[in-house]
C-alpha positions in Angstrom: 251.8 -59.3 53.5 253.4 -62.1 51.5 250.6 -64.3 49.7 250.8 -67.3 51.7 249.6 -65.5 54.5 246.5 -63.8 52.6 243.5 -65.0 54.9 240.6 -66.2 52.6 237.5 -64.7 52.5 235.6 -67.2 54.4 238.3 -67.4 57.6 237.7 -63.2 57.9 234.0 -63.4 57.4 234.3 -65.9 60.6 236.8 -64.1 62.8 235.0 -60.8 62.5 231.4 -61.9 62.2 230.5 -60.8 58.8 228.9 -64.1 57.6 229.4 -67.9 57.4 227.6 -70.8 55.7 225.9 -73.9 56.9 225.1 -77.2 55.7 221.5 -76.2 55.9 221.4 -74.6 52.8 224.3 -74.8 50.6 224.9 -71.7 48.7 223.5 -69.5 50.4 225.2 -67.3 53.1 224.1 -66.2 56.3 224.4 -62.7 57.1 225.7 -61.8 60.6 224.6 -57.8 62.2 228.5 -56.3 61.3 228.4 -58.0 57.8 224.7 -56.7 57.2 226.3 -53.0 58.2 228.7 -54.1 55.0 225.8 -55.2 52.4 223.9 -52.0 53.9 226.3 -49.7 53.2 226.8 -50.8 49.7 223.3 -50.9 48.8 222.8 -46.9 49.8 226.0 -46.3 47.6 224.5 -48.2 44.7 221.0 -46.3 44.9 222.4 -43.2 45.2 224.3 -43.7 42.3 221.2 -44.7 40.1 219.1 -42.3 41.6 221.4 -39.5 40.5 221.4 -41.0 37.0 217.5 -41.2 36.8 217.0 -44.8 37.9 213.6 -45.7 39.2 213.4 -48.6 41.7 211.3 -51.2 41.1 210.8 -55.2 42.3 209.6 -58.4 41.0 208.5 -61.4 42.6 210.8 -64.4 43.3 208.7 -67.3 42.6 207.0 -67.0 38.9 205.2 -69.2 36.6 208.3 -71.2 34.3 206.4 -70.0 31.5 207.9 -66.7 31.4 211.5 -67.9 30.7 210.3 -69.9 27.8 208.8 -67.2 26.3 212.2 -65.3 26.8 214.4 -67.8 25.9 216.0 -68.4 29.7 214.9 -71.4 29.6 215.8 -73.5 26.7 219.3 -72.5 28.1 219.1 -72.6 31.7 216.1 -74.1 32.5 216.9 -78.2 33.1 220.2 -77.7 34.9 220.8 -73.8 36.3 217.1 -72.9 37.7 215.1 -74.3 40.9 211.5 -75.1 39.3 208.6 -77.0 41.2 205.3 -78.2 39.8 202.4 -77.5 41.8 198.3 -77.6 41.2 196.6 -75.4 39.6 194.1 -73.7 42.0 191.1 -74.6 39.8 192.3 -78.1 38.9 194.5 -80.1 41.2 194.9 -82.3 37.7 196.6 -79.7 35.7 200.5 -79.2 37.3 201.8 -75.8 36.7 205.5 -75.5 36.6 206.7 -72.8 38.3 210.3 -71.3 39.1 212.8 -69.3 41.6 214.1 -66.2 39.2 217.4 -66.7 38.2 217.7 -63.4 36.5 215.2 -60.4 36.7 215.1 -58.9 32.6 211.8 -61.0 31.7 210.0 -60.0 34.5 211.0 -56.2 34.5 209.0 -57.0 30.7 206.6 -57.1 32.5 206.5 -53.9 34.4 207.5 -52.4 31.1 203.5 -53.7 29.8 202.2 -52.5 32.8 200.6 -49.7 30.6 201.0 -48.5 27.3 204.7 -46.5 26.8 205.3 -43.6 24.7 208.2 -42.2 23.8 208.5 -39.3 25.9 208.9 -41.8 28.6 212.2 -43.4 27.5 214.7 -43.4 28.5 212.9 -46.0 31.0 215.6 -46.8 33.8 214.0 -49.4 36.0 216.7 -50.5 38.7 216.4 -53.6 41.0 217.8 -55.7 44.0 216.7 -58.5 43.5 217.3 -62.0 44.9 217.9 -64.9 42.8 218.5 -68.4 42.5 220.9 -70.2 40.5 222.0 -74.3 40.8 225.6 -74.0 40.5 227.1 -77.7 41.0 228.0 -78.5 44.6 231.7 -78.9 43.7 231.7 -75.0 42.0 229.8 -73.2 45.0 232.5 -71.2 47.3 231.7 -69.3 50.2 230.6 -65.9 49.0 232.2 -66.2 45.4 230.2 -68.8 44.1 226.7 -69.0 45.6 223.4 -70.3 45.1 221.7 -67.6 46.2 222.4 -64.0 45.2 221.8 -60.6 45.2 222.0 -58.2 42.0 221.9 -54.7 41.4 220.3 -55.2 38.4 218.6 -52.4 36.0 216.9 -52.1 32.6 216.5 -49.3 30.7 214.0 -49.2 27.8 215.2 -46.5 24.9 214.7 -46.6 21.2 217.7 -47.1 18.7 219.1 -43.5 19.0 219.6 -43.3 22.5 221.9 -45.8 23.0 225.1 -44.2 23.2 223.9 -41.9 25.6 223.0 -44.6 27.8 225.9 -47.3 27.0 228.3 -44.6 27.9 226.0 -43.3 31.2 227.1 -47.1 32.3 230.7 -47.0 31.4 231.0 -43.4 33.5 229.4 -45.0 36.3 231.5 -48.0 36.1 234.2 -46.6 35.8 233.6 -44.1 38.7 232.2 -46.8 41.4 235.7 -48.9 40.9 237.6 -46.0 41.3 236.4 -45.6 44.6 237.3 -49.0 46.0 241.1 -47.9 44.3 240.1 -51.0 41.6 242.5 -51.3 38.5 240.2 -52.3 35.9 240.0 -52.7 32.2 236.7 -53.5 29.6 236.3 -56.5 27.2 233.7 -56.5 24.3 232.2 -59.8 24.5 230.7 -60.5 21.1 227.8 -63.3 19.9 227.7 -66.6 21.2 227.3 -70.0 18.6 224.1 -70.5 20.7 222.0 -67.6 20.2 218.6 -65.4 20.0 217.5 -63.3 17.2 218.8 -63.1 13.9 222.2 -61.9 12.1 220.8 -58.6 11.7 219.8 -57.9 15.1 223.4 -59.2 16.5 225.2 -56.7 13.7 223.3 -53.7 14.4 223.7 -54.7 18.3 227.1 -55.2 18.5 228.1 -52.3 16.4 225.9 -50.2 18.5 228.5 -50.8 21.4 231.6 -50.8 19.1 230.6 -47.4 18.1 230.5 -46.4 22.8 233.3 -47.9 23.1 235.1 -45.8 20.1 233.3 -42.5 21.0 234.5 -43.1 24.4 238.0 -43.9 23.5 237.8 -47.1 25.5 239.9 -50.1 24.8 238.7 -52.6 25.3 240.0 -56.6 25.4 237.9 -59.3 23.2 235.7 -62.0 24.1 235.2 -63.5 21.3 232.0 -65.8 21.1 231.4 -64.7 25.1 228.1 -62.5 24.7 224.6 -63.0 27.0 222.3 -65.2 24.0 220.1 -62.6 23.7 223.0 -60.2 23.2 226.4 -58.7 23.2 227.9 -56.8 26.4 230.5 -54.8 27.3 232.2 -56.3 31.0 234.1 -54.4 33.4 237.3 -57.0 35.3 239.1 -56.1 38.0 242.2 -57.1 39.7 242.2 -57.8 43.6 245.2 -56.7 45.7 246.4 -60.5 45.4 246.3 -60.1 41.8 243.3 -61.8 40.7 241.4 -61.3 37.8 237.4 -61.0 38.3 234.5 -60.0 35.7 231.9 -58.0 37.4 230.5 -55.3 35.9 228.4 -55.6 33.1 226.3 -53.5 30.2 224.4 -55.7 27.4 222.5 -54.8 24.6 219.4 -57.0 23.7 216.7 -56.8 20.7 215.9 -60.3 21.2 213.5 -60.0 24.4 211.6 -56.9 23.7 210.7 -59.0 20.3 209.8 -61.8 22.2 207.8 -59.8 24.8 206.1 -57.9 21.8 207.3 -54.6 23.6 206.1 -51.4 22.3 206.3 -47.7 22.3 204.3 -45.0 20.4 206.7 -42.9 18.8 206.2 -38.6 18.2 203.9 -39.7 15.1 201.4 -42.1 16.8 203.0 -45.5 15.5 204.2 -48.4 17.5 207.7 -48.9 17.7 209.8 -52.1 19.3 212.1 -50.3 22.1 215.8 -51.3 22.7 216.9 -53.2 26.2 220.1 -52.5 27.8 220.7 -54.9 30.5 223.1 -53.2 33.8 224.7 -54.4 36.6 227.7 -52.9 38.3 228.7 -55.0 41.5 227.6 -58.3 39.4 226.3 -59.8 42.8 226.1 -58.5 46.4 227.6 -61.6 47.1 230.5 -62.3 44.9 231.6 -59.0 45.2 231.6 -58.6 49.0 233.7 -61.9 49.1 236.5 -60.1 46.6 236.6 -56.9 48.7 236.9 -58.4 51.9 239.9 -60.3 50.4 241.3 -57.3 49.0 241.4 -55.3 52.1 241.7 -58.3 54.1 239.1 -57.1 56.6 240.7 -53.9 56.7 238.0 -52.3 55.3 237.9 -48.4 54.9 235.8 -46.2 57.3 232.6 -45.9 55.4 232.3 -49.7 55.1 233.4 -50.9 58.8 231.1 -52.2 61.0 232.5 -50.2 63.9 234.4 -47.2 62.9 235.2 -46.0 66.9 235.5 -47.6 69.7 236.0 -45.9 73.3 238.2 -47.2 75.9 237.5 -45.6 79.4 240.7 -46.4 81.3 238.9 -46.9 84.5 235.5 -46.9 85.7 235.5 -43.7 86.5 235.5 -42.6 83.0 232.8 -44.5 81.8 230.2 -42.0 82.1 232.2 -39.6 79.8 232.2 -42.0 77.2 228.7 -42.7 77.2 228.6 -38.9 76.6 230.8 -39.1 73.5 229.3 -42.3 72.3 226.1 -40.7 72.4 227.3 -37.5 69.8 228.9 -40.1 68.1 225.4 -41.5 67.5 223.8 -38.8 66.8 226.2 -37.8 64.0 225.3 -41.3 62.4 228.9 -42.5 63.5 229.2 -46.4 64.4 230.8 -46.8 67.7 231.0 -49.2 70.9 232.1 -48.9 74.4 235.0 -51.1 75.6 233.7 -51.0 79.5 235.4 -54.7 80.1 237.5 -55.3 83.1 240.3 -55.3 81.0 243.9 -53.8 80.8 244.0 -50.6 78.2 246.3 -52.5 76.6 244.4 -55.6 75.9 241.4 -53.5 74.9 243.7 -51.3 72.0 244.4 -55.0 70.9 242.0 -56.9 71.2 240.1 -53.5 68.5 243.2 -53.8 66.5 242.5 -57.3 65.4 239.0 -56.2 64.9 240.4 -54.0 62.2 238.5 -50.9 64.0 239.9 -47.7 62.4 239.6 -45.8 65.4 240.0 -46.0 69.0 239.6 -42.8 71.1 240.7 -43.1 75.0 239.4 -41.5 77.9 241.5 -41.2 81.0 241.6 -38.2 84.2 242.8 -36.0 81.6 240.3 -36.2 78.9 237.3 -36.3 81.6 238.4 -33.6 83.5 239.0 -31.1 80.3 237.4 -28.3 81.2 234.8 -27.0 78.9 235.9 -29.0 76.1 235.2 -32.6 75.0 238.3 -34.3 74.2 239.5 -37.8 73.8 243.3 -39.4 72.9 242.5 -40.8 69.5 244.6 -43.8 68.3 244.4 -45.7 64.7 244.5 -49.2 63.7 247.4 -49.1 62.9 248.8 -48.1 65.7 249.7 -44.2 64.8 248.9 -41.7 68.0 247.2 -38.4 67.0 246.8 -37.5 70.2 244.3 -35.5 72.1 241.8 -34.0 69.7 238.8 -32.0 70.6 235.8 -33.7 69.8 234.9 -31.4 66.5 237.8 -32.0 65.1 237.8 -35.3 65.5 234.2 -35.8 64.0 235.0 -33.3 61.1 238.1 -35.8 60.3 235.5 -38.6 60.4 233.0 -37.2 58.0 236.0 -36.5 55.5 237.2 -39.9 55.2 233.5 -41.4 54.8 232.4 -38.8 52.7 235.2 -38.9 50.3 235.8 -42.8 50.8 239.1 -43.3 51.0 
């Protein structure tokens, strides 16, 4: 497909019901059932990923007191211009305003969680993970469709670990990175984004930060690209950017190393001798947003999406009526092995049925005529692709085993 005929994100989202937007709230998408399948999907990937690494789930609230991002430094930068804040009464004195605010990012408040009790060091590494919504006021004129919003979701996490335990968990990321974009068939390459002009924290803290992840990246014999003055304020990260299949360059992926807030937040742990000791934060995310990177990958199949992502992954076509009822038999073991699949029982032609799937980008469509209904002893059904290929009649075993393949392995 030449480039002028790519279809932008927003036109699929529309013709196959994923989502749309709506003057009602700009910036923020509506999610449609087939699309929810999508952001489903991709959340049980990404927790099964951190809970095989040790992750513990966690959430935070979305509306908190403003205070919180002074106190990490969020909102000296972000605060007037990027964050949704509100002043309402305080409950004892409707004099007194408190100023309170929609979470833009979730790191201060998973502080909190940290300070829930006191830590010691046999606890950390502490991997608290998250999906959390937030709010951000990008400018009207930058907000696009799914790539740009106002309202996102991140598969954010947090691990608490002292100095020593870095590397282990810096390079935990990069492996996991670098294994989650492999699976979506991703070319990707890191960048070392190093310390901003506007920063947190001192000198030291930056020096011994930075080369804590100049020392992963070496051990891991990563190469990575420079960002030169492009690190979080608080501190420097390691991003992960892809190229689309329209050759597009995105950042998404992300591991940052921060002394500043667990100095700000006064966050301890009581090492083997009974001392207090200030922990190290590593900031994570590896879609970047729900959102953003939902709106790249259906623009990088072009709707096509593989099996374990589609909405639908069968659908039967009974060739008359009296083939229904065998169809409602296979949909039914279909069901049962978790398989998404619909009936096509319109009174329509085959033919306009096997198309009308095929613009739907269905991967599968399995028809039943006198021959497969009248098998005996054997459930069969003449499978056909999206693409048009015929495999003919398989028995219905085989045909499932074949499914389970493809969605296990994710191709």
């Amino acid at each position: 497909m030449s480039d002028n005929k790519l279809k932008d994100h927003k036109q699929i989202g529309q013709e196959q019901e994923l989502f749309f937007t709506h003057e009602i709230a700009p910036g923020a998408p509506f999610w449609l059932p087939s699309g929810m399948i999508i952001f489903k999907q991709l959340e049980k990937y990404i927790r099964e990923l951190t809970e095989n690494a040790g992750y513990l789930e966690t959430s935070t609230p979305i509306m908190v007191k403003s205070e919180i991002f002074k106190q990490s430094g969020h909102w000296e930068k972000f605060g007037a211009h990027n964050m949704y804040n509100l002043q309402l009464s305080d409950e004892n004195d409707d004099s007194k305003p408190v100023s309170y605010s929609l979470k833009p990012m979730n790191c201060p408040e998973s502080t909190i969680i940290y300070r829930f009790r006191p830590r010691s060091y046999r606890e950390l590494p502490l991997r608290l993970s998250e999906i959390g919504r937030l709010h951000r006021r990008e400018k009207s004129g930058e907000v696009n469709g799914l790539l740009r919003v106002r309202q996102l979701t991140m598969d954010d996490a947090h691990i608490y670990a002292t100095e020593e335990q870095i590397f282990e968990e810096v390079s935990n990321i990069l492996d996991m990175m670098m294994q989650f974009y492999k699976s979506f068939g991703f070319e990707y390459e890191f960048r070392f984004a190093t310390r901003p002009e506007t920063r947190a924290g001192n000198d030291k803290m930056w020096n011994k930060a930075e080369n804590a992840l100049y020392q992963a990246l070496k051990k891991k014999k990563i190469k990575a690209g420079d960002k030169m003055g492009d690190g979080a304020f608080y501190g420097p990260k390691i991003d992960l950017h892809i190229k689309d299949s329209q050759g597009r360059e995105w950042q998404l992926a992300t591991v940052q190393l921060d002394f500043h807030q667990p100095e700000a937040f006064k966050l301890e742990y009581i090492d083997k001798n009974g001392k207090p000791q200030r922990p190290v934060m590593v900031h994570r995310a590896i879609f970047g947003s729900f959102e953003r990177f939902i709106g790249i990958l259906t623009e990088h199949y072009q709707g096509t999406f593989p099996l374990w992502l589609c909405p639908v992954q069968v659908v039967l076509v009974p060739i008359a009526d009296r083939h229904q009822k065998r169809a409602r038999e296979i949909a039914k073991k279909l069901e049962n092995e978790g398989i998404r699949v619909e009936i096509d029982d319109r009174q329509e032609t085959m033919q306009a049925k096997i198309r009308d799937a095929t613009l739907q980008k269905v991967p599968y469509m399995g028809i039943i005529g006198d021959k497969e209904t009248e098998a005996n002893n054997e459930t069969l059904l003449s499978v056909r692709t999206k693409e048009g290929k015929d495999l003919g009649q398989l028995r219905f075993l085989m045909f499932l085993q074949k499914l389970k393949k493809e969605i296990d392995t994710k191709v």
